[in-house]
VMD Tcl script that draws the C-alpha trace (Angstrom):
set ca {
  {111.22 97.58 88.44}
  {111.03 100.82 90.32}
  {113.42 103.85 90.92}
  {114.02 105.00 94.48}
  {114.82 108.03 96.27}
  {115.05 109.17 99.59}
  {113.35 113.31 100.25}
  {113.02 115.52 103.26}
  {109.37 115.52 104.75}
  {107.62 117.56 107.66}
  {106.73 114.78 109.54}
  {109.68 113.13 110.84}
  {112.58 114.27 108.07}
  {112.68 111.47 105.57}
  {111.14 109.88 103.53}
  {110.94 107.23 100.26}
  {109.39 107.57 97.29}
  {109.31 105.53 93.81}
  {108.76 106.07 90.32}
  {107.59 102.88 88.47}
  {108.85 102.49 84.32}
  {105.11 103.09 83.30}
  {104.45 106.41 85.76}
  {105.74 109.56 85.39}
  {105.66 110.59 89.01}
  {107.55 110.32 91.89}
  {105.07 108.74 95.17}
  {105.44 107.61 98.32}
  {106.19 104.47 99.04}
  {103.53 103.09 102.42}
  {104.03 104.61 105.36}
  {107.74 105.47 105.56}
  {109.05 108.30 107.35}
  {112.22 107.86 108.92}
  {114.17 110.02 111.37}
  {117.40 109.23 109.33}
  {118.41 108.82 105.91}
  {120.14 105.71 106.93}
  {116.27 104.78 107.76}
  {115.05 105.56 104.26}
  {118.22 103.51 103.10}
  {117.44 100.24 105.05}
  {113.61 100.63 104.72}
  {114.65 100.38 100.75}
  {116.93 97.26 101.16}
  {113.51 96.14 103.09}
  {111.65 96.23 99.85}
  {113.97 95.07 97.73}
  {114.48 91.70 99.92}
  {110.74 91.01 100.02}
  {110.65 91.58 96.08}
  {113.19 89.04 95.70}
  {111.55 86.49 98.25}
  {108.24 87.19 96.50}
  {109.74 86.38 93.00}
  {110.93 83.51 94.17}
  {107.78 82.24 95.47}
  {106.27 78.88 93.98}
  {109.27 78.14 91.72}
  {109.77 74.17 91.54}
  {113.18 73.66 93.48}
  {113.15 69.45 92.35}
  {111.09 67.66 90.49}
  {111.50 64.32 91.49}
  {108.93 63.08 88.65}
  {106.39 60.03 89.33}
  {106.80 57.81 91.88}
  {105.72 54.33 91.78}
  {104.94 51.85 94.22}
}
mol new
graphics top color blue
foreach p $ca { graphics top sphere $p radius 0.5 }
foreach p [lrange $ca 0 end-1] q [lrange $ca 1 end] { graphics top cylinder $p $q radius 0.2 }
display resetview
């Protein structure tokens, strides 16, 4: 899991970066600068709702078991 937090940048004035549980730096996340912290904020969310889609990926939802004819 990964710490966010939104910083000022020259480019465009915001910008996300993360720290990961096994790095002791703060980077930048892709290509994200944002004209708005509200940006940064909903480019976040973003991430976080892929995450979850991807961790949900290939999980059985039924298993219906053999079928016989």
């Amino acid at each position: 899991m990964a710490e966010y937090r939104i910083v000022t940048d020259n480019a465009s004035g915001f910008m996300v970066q993360a720290r990961r549980w096994w790095w002791p730096f703060w980077l930048q996340v892709g290509f994200n600068s944002s004209s708005s912290a509200e940006g940064a904020r909903q480019w976040i969310e973003r991430e976080f709702a892929y995450a979850a889609r991807k961790k949900n990926a290939g999980k059985v939802v039924e298993h219906l078991g053999r079928w016989t004819s």
